[in-house]
C-alpha positions as CSV (number, residue, x, y, z in Angstrom):
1,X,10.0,-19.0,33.6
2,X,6.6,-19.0,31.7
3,X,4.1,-21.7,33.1
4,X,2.9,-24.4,30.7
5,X,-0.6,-22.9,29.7
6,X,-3.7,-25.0,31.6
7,X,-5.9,-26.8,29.2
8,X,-8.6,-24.2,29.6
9,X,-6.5,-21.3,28.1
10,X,-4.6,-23.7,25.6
11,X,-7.1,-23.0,22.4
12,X,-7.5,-19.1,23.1
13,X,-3.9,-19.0,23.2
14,X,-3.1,-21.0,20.1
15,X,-5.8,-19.1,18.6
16,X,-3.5,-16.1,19.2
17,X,-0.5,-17.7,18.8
18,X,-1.4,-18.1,15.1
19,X,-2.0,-14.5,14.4
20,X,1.0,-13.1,15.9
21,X,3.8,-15.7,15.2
22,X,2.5,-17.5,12.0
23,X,1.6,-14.1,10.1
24,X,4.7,-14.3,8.4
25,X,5.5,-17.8,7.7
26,X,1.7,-17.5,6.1
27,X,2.1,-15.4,3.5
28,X,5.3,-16.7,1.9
29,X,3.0,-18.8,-0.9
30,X,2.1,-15.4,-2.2
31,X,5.6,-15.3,-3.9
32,X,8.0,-18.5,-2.9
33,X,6.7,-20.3,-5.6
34,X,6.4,-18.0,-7.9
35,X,10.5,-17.1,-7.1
36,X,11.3,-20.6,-7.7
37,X,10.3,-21.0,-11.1
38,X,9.3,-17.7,-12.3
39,X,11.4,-15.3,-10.9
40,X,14.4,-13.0,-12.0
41,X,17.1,-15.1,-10.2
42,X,18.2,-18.9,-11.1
43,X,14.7,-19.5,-12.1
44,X,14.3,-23.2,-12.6
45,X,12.4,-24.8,-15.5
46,X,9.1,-25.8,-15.2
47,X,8.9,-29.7,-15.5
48,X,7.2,-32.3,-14.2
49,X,10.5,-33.7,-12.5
50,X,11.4,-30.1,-11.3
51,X,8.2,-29.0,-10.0
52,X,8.1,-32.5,-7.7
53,X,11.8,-32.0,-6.6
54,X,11.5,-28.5,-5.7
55,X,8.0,-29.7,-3.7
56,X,10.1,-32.1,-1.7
57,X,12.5,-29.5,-0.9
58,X,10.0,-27.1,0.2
59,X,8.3,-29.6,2.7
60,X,11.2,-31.3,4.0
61,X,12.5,-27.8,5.0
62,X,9.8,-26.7,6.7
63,X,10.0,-29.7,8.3
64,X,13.8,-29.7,9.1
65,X,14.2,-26.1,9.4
66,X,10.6,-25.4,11.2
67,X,9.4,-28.5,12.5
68,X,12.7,-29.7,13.9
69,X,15.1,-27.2,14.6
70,X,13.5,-24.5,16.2
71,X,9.9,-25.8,17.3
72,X,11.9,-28.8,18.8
73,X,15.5,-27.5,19.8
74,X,15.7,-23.9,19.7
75,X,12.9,-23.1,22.0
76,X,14.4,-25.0,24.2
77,X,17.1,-22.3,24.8
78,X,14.7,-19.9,26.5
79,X,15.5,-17.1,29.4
80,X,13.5,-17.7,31.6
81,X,10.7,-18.4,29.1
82,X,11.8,-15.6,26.6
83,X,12.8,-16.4,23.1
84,X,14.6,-14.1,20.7
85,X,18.3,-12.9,19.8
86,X,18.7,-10.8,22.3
87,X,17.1,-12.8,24.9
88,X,19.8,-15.3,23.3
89,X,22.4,-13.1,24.1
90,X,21.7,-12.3,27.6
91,X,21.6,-16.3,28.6
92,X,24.9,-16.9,26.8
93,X,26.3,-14.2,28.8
94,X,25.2,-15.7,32.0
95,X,26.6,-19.0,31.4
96,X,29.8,-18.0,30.1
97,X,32.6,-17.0,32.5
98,X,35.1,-15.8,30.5
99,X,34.7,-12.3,29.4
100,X,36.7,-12.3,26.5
101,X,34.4,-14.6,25.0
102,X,31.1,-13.2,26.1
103,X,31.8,-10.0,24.7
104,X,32.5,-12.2,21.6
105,X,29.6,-14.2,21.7
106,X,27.4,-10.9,22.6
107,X,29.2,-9.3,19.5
108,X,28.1,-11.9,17.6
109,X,24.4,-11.9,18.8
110,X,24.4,-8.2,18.1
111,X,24.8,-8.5,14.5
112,X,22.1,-11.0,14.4
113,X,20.0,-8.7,16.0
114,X,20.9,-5.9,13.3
115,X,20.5,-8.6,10.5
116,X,17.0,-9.1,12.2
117,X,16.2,-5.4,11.2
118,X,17.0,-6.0,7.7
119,X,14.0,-8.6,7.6
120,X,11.6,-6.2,9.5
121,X,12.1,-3.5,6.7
122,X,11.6,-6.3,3.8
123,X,8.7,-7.8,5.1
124,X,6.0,-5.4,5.3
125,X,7.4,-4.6,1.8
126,X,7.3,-7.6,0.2
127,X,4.4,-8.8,1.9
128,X,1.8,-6.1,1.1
129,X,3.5,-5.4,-2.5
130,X,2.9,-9.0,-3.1
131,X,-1.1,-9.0,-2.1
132,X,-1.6,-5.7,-4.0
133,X,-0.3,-7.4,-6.9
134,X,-3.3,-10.0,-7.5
135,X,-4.7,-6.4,-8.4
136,X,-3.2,-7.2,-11.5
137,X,-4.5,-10.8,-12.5
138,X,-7.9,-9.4,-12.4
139,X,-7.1,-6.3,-15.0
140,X,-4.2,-4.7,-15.8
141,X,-5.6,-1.4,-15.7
142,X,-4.6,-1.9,-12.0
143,X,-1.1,-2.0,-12.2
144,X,-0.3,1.7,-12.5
145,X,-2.3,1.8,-8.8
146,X,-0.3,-1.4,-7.1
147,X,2.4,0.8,-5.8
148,X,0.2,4.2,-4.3
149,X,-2.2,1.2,-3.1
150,X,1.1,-0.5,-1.4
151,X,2.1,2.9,0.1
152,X,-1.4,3.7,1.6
153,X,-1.7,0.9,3.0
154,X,1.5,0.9,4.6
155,X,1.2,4.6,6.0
156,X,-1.8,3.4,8.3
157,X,-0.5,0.3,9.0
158,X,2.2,2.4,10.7
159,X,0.2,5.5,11.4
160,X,-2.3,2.9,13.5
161,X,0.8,1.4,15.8
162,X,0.5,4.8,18.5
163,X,-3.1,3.6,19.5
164,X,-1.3,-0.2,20.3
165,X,-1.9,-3.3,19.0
166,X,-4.2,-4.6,22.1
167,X,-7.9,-4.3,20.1
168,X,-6.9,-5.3,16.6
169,X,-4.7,-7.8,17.8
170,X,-8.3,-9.9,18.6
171,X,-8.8,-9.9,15.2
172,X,-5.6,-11.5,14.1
173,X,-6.5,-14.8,15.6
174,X,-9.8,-15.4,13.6
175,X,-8.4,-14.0,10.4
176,X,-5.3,-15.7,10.1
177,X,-7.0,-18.7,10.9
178,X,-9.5,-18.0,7.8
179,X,-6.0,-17.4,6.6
180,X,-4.8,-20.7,6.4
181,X,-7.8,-22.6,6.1
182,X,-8.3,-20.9,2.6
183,X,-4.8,-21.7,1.8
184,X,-5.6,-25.2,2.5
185,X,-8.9,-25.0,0.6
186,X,-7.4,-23.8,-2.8
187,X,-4.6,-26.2,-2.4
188,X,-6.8,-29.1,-2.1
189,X,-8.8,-28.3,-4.6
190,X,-6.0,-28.1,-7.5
191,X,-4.1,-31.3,-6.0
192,X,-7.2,-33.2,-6.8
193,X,-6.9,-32.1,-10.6
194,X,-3.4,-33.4,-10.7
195,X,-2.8,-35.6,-7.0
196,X,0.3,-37.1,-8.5
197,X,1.9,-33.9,-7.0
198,X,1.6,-35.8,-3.6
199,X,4.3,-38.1,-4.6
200,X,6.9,-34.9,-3.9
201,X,6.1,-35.6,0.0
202,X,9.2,-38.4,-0.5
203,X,12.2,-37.4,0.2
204,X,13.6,-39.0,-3.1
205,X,12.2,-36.5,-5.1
206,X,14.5,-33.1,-3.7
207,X,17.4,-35.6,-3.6
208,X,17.0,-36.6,-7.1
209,X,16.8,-33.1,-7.9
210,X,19.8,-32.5,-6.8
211,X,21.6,-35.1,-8.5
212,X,20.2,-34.4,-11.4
213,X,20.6,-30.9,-11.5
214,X,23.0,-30.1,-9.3
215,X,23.8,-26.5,-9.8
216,X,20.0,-25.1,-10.3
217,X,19.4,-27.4,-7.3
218,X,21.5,-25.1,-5.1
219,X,20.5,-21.9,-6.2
220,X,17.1,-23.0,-6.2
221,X,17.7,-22.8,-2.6
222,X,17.7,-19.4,-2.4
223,X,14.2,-19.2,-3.6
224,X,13.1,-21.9,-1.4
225,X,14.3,-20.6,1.7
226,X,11.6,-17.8,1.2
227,X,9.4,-20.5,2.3
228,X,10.4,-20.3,5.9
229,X,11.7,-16.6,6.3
230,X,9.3,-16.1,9.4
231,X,10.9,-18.9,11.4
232,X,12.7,-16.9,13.6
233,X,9.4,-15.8,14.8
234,X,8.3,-19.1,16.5
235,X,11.8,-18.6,18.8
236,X,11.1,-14.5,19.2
237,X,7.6,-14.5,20.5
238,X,7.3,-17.7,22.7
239,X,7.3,-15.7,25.4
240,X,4.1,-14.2,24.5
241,X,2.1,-17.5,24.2
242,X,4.4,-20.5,26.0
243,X,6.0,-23.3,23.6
244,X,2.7,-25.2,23.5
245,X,0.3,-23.3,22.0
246,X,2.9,-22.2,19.4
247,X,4.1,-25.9,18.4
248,X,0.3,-26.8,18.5
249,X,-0.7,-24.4,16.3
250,X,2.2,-25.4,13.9
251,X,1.7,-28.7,13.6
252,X,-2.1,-28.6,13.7
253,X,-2.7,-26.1,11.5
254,X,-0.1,-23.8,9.7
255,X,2.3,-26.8,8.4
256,X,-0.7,-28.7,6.9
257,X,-2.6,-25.8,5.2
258,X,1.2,-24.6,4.2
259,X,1.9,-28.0,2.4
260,X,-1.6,-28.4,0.7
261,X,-1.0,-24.6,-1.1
262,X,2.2,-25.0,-2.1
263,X,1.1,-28.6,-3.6
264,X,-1.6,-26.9,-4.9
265,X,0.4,-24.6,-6.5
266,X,2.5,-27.2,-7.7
267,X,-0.2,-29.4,-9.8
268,X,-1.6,-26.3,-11.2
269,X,1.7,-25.4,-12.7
270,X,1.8,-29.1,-14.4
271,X,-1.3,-28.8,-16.0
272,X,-0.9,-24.9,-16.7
273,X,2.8,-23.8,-16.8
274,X,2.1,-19.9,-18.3
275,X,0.2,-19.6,-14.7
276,X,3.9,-19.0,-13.1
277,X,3.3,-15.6,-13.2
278,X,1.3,-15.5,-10.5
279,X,0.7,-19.3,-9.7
280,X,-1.1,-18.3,-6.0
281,X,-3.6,-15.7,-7.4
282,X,-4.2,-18.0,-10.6
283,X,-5.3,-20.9,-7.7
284,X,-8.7,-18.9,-7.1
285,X,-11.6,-18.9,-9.3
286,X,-12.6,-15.8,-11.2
287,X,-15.5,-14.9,-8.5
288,X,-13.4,-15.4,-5.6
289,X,-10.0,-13.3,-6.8
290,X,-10.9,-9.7,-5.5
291,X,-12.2,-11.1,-1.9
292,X,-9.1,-12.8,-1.8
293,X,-7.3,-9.8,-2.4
294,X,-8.5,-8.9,0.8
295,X,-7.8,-11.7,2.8
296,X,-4.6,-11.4,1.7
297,X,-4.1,-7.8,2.0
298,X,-5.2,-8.6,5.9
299,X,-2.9,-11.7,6.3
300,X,0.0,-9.2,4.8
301,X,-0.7,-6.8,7.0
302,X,-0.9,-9.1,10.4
303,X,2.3,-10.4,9.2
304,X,4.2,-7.1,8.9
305,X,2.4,-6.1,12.3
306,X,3.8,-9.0,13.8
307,X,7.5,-8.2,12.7
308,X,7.1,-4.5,13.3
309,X,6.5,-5.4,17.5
310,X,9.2,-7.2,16.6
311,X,11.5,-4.6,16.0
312,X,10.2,-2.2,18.7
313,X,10.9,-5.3,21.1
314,X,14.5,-5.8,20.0
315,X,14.9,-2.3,20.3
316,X,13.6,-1.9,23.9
317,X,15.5,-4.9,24.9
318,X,18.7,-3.2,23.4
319,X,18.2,0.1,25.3
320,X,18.2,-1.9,28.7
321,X,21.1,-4.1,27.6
322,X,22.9,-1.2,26.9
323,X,23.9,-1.3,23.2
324,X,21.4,1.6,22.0
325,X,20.8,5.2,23.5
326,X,17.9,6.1,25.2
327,X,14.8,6.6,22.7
328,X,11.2,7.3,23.8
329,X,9.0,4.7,24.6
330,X,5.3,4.5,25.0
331,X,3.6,1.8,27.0
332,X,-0.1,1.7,24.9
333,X,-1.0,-1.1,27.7
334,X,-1.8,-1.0,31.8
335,X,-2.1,-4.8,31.7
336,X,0.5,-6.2,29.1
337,X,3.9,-4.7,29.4
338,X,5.2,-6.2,26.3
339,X,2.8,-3.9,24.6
340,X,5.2,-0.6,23.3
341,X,5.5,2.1,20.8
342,X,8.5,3.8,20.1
343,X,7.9,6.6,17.5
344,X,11.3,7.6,16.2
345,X,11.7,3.8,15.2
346,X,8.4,3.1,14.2
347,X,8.5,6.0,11.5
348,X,12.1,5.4,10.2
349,X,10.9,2.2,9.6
350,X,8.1,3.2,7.3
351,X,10.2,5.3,5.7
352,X,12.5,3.0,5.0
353,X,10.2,0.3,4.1
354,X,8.3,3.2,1.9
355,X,12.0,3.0,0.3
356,X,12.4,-0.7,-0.7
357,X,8.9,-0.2,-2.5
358,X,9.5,2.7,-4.4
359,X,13.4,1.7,-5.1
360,X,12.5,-2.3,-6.2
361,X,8.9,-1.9,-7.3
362,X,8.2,-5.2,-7.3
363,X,7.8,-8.4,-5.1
364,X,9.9,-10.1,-7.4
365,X,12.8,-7.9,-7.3
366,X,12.6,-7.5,-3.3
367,X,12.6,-11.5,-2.9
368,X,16.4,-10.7,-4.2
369,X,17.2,-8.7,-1.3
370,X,14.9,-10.9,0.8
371,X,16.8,-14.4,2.4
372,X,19.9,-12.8,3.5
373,X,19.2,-11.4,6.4
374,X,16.9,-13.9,7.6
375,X,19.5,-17.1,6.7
376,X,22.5,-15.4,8.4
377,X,20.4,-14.5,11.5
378,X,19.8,-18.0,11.7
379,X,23.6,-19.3,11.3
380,X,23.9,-16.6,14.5
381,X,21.1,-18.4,16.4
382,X,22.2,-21.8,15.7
383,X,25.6,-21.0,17.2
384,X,24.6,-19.8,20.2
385,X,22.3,-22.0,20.8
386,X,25.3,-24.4,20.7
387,X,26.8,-22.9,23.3
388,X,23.7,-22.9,25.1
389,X,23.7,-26.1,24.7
390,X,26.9,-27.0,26.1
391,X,27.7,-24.3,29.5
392,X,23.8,-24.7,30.3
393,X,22.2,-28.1,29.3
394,X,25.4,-30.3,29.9
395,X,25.4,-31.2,26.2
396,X,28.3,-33.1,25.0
397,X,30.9,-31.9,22.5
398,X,29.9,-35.2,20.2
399,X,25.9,-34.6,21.1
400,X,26.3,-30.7,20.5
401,X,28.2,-30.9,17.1
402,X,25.8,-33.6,15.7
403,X,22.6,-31.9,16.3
404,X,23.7,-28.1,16.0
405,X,26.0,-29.0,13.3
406,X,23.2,-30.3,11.1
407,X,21.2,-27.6,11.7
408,X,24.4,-25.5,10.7
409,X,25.1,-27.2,7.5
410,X,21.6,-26.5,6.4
411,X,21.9,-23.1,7.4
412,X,25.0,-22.6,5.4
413,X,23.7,-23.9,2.4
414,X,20.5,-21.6,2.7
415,X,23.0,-18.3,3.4
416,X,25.8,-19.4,0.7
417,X,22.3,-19.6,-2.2
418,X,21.3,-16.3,-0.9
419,X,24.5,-15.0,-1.3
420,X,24.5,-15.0,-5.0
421,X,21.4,-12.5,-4.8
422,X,24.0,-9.8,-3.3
423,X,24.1,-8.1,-6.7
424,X,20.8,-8.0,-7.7
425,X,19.6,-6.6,-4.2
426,X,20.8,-8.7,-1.1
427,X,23.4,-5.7,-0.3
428,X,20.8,-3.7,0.8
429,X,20.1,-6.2,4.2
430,X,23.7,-6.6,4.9
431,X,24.8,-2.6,4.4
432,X,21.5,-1.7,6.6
433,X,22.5,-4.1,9.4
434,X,26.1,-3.6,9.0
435,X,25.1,0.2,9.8
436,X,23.0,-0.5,12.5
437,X,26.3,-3.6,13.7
438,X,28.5,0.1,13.7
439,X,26.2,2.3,15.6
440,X,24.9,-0.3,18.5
441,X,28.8,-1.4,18.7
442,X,30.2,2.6,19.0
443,X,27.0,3.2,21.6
444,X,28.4,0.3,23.6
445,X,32.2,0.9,23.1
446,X,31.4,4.6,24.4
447,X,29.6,4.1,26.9
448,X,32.0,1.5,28.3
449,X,34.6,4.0,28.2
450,X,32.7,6.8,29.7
451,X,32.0,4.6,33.0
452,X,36.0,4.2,33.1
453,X,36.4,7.8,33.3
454,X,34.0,8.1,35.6
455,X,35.5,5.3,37.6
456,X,39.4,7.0,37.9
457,X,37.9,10.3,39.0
458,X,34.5,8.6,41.3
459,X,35.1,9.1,45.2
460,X,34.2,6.2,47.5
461,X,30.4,6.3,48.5
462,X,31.2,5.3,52.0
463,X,34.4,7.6,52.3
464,X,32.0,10.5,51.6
465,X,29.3,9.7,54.3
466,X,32.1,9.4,57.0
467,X,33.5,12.3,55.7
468,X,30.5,14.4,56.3
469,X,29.5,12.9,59.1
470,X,30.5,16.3,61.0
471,X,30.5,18.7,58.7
472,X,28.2,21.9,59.8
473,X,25.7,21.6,56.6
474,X,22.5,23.7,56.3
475,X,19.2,20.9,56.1
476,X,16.8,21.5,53.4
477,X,13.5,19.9,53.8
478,X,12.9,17.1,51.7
479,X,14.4,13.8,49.6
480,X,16.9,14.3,47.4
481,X,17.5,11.4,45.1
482,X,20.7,11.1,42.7
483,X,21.4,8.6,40.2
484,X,24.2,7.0,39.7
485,X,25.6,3.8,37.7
486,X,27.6,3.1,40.1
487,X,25.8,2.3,43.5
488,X,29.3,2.5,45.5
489,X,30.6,6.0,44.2
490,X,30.0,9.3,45.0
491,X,27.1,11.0,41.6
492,X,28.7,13.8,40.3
493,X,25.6,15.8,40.6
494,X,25.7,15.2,44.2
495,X,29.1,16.5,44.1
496,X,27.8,19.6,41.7
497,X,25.0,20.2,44.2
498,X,27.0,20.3,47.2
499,X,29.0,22.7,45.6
500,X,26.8,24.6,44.0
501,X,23.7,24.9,47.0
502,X,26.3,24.5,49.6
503,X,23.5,22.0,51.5
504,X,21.8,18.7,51.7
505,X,18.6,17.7,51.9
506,X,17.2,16.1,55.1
507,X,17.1,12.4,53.2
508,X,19.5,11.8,51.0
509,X,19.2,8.7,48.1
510,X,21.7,7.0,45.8
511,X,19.6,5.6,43.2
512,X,21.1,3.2,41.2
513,X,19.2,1.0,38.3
514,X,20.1,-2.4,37.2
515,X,19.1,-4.1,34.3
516,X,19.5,-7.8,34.8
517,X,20.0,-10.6,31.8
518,X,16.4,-12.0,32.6
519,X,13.5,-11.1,31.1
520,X,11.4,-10.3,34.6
521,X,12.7,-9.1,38.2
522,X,9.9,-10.5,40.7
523,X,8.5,-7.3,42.1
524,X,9.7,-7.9,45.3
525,X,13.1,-8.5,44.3
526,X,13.0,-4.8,42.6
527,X,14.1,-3.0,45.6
528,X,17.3,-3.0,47.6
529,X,18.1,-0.2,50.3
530,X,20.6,0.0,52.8
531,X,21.4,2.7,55.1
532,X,24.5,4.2,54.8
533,X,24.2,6.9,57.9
534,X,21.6,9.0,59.4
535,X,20.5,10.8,56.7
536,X,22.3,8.9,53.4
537,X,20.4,5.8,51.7
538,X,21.7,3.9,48.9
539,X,19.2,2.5,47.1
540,X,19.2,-0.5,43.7
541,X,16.7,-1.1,41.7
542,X,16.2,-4.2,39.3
543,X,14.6,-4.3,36.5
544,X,14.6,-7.1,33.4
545,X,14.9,-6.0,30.0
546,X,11.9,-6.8,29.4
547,X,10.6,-4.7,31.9
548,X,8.9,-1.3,31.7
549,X,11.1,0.6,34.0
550,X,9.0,2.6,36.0
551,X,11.3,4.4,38.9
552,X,8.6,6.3,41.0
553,X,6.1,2.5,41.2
554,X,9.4,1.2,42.2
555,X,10.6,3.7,44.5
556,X,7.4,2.8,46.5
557,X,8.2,-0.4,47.3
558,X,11.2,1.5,49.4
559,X,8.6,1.7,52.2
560,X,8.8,-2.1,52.7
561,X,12.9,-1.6,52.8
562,X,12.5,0.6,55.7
563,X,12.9,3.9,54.0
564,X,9.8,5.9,53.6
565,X,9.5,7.7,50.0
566,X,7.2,10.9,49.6
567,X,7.3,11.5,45.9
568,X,5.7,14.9,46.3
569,X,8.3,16.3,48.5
570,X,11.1,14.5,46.4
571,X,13.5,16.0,44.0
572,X,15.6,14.3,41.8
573,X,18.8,15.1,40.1
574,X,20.4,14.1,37.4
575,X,24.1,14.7,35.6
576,X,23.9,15.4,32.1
577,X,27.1,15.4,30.4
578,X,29.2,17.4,27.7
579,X,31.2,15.2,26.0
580,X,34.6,16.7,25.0
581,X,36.7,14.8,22.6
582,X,40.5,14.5,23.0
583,X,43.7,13.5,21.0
584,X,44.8,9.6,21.0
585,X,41.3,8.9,22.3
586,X,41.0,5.1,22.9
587,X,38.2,5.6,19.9
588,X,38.7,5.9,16.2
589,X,38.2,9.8,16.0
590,X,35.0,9.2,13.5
591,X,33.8,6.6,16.2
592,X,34.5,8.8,18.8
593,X,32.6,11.8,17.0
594,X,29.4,9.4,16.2
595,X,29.5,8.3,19.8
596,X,29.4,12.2,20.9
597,X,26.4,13.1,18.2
598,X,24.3,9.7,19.4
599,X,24.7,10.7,23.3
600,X,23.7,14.6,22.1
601,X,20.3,12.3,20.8
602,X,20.0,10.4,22.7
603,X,16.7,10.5,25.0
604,X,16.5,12.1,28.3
605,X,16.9,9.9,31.5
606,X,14.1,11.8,33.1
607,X,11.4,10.7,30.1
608,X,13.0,7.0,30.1
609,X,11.9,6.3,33.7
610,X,9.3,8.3,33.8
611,X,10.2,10.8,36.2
612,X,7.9,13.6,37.1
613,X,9.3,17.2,35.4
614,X,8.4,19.2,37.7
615,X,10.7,17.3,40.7
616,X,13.6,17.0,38.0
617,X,16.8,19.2,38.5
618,X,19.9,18.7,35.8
619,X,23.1,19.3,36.7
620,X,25.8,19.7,33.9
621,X,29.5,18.7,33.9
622,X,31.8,17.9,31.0
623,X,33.9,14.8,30.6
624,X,37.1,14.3,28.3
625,X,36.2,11.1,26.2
């Protein structure tokens, strides 16, 4: 569980807190506003009684959806001081003892998670685009150069992420901060030109709105919502900080410089309506507009950094939990394991974020795909967390339903105003994760049924020790370890190796991992041996899925079990398999051929734990899916 932070460490942590989980929440004013009023989709007329409802609305969401909901509530539903969907869907799974509905519930989570790499491709997009595009309010001989500018900037934002995150990272606390203190700044600074706008922080107003207007009302929300796409961030990196720094820097900072720009932008459009087309840019005076270009560029690019170790996280997290193959994975820290780089996903992302620039060319038309994704992952969230809520906090049903259903209805409303932008972009999100729903469900579905067939035909671990108990072997010098993922059967490359080198070494280890459903194993928890005989060990080793899963550092700790471990005169094999597909498979033949061309892909066992190569043997067998 992560320890409350002492008060020593609470303002370098908040500090950090703000550049990595408010980066994204921070730059929404650089096109929410302007979607509302000024954009291709439901835009709503600019007057006076519109600008102050849609105000209200914007504040009281941030403060329901932000404020209340997940600052308050859904950080609560923490494993083991880890936030995020798939964190989410490992505690759910431990608190719920029927299988049928975990696998549900897990299903569930998992198309969150995909959803959740819908918004890490439109982000960086529609971030960046929309900084590059102040470009334009200072000439319009820049706009031909808004798009390369977008791309370049992009391609070393991505082209930067092998060298880590740990040094720039220190600069995302002070700048973000400048971030929002600017924001507050020019939003102060137009409210007192027109502070009747400071009437819109009544309620009254967004419900008169809606009464008035009811039908632009709703799919105004659509628009809106953009105002608190990177809430889902606050839940996801927790872990990183603790839940006080983050709700500190929230409410001390990011929610009152948030309010005072969107205000701002607000009475500027009441005394100057033709500014809507780009109402944040038109905020800054004419000396100021190309430094703030800058600034924001920076803020956009912090806040697509912060989604992109997003994704990598997710994505290691889902390796572990089983629902993706093996990929590489770079630790770029000694000290801070959450640190990781994972190149195949890091460069399909920019190329599919390279995509959604060059396809949409605008910030405008992106914020049609963008809302989708974000609303439905939070439907997903709120649910579980309602489960949560009930198997783990003793929550009542009548407790549970009127809490987590209000949070639901709001959630619904947001997702069903997004859903009219399907046409004019939102597919994109929903076909993406839908694709990436197929391919982590097929992954898990195959490999499920490949540890069945490897169950009917596995021989009894202890069987085989008594079995060769007597037999007249030839010794080989040496450890010989075999992995396994199943600690009480028989490894086929044992089985191979026997037959194939007719001997055994002089120390022989079953090596089975485990990844748990918490985020840490406690080092000395990592290691379990028992003896099976004279010569045969079985050995388990736990990791979290949050954990980088070093086998030899944890192999060492075998020494404490009783069972000494010299790496240099070690050997390890591992079964690789052929898959062979059959007839009346219990797999959709197309499932059962994408399965077979992911596990062909799929990265090597050896480069995943970070075996040595030069004491790695592979030993191939085929298996009938």
């Amino acid at each position: 569980m992560t320890s409350a932070p002492d008060n020593t460490r609470l303002p370098v942590l908040t500090l950090a807190a703000l550049g990595v989980v408010y980066g994204d929440i921070g730059t929404s004013p650089l096109y929410a506003i302007k979607e509302v009023f000024g954009g291709t989709h439901h835009p709503v007329p600019i007057t006076p009684d519109n600008i102050l409802g849609i105000l209200s609305l914007i504040f009281w969401t941030l403060v329901l959806v932000v404020s209340v909901k997940y600052a308050a509530f859904i950080m609560r539903a923490n494993n083991n001081g880890e936030g995020g969907i798939m964190a989410l869907i490992a505690l759910v799974q431990r608190n719920t003892r029927n299988a049928r509905q975990a696998r549900a519930l897990a299903l569930l989570g998992l198309f969150g998670a995909a959803l959740f790499y819908g918004d890490g491709i439109i982000t960086p997009a529609i971030s960046v685009l929309s900084a590059i595009e102040g470009l334009e309010v200072a000439t319009p001989a820049f706009k031909p150069w808004v798009i390369p500018l977008t791309i370049g900037i992009l391609f070393g934002l991505f082209w930067v992420q092998r060298h880590g995150t740990g040094r720039v990272g220190r600069l995302f606390g002070p700048i973000t901060t400048l971030w929002f203190v600017v924001l507050a700044i020019l939003g102060i600074v137009n409210i007192w030109q027109s502070p009747g706008v400071l009437a819109a922080l009544s309620p009254h107003h967004a419900l008169g709105f809606f009464l008035a207007e009811p039908g632009v009302a709703f799919f105004s929300l659509g628009a809106v919502f953009l105002a608190v796409t990177g809430a889902e961030t606050l839940y996801a990196d927790m872990g990183h900080f603790g839940t006080r720094p983050v709700r500190l820097a929230w409410l001390g900072l990011v929610l009152p410089a948030l309010t005072l720009n969107y205000f701002g932008q607000g009475a500027l459009l009441l005394v100057e309506p033709e500014a809507i087309a780009h109402p944040f840019y038109h905020m800054v005076p004419d000396w100021a507009l190309y430094p703030m270009v800058i600034l924001a560029g920076a803020a956009t690019v912090i806040a697509s950094q912060a989604v992109i170790s997003g994704v990598y996280s997710i994505t290691h997290q889902a390796i572990q939990l089983g629902y993706t193959p093996r990929m590489l994975v770079q630790h770029t820290s000694s000290e801070v394991s959450g640190q990781i780089y994972l190149p195949g996903v890091n460069w399909a992302l920019f190329l599919a974020v390279v995509a959604l620039v060059l396809g949409f060319g605008s910030s405008s038309s992106l914020a049609s795909a963008y809302g989708i994704s974000v609303s439905g992952t939070m439907i997903i969230t709120t649910l579980l967390v309602y489960v949560v809520a009930r198997r783990a906090w003793g929550w009542g049903r009548a407790r549970s339903l009127l809490i987590l259903g209000a949070f639901l209805v709001v959630d619904l409303a947001f997702f069903g105003a997004n859903l009219s932008k399907v046409a004019d972009g939102g597919w994109f999100p929903l076909v993406f994760a839908g694709v990436l729903f197929l391919l982590m469900t097929t992954w898990k579905r195959g490999r499920d049924l490949l540890k069945a067939r490897r169950d009917r035909d596995a021989m009894p671990l202890d069987a085989f020790v008594q079995s060769m108990s007597g037999a007249d072997i030839p010794t080989v010098p040496g450890t010989a370890v075999f992995l396994t993922p199943h600690p009480d059967q028989v490894p086929h490359s044992l089985l191979h190796s026997l037959k194939h080198y007719k001997c055994l070494h002089e120390r022989v280890v079953v090596l089975n991992v485990n990844f748990a459903n918490e985020p840490f194993v406690p080092v000395e928890q990592r290691v379990k041996v028992a003896h099976l005989g004279e010569r045969y060990h079985r050995v388990e080793v736990f990791f979290g899925f949050m954990d980088r899963p070093d086998l030899t550092g944890a192999l060492h700790r075998c020494v404490d079990a009783g069972m000494a471990c010299d790496l240099d005169n070690t050997t390890f094999f591992l079964g690789r398999e052929t898959l062979i597909p059959r007839k009346k498979s219990d797999m959709a033949w197309w499932r059962e051929k994408l399965f077979i061309a992911m596990s062909r892909n799929a990265g090597t066992v050896a480069d995943y734990f970070g075996l040595p190569p030069n004491r790695v043997v592979e030993l191939g067998a085929q298996v009938v899916l």
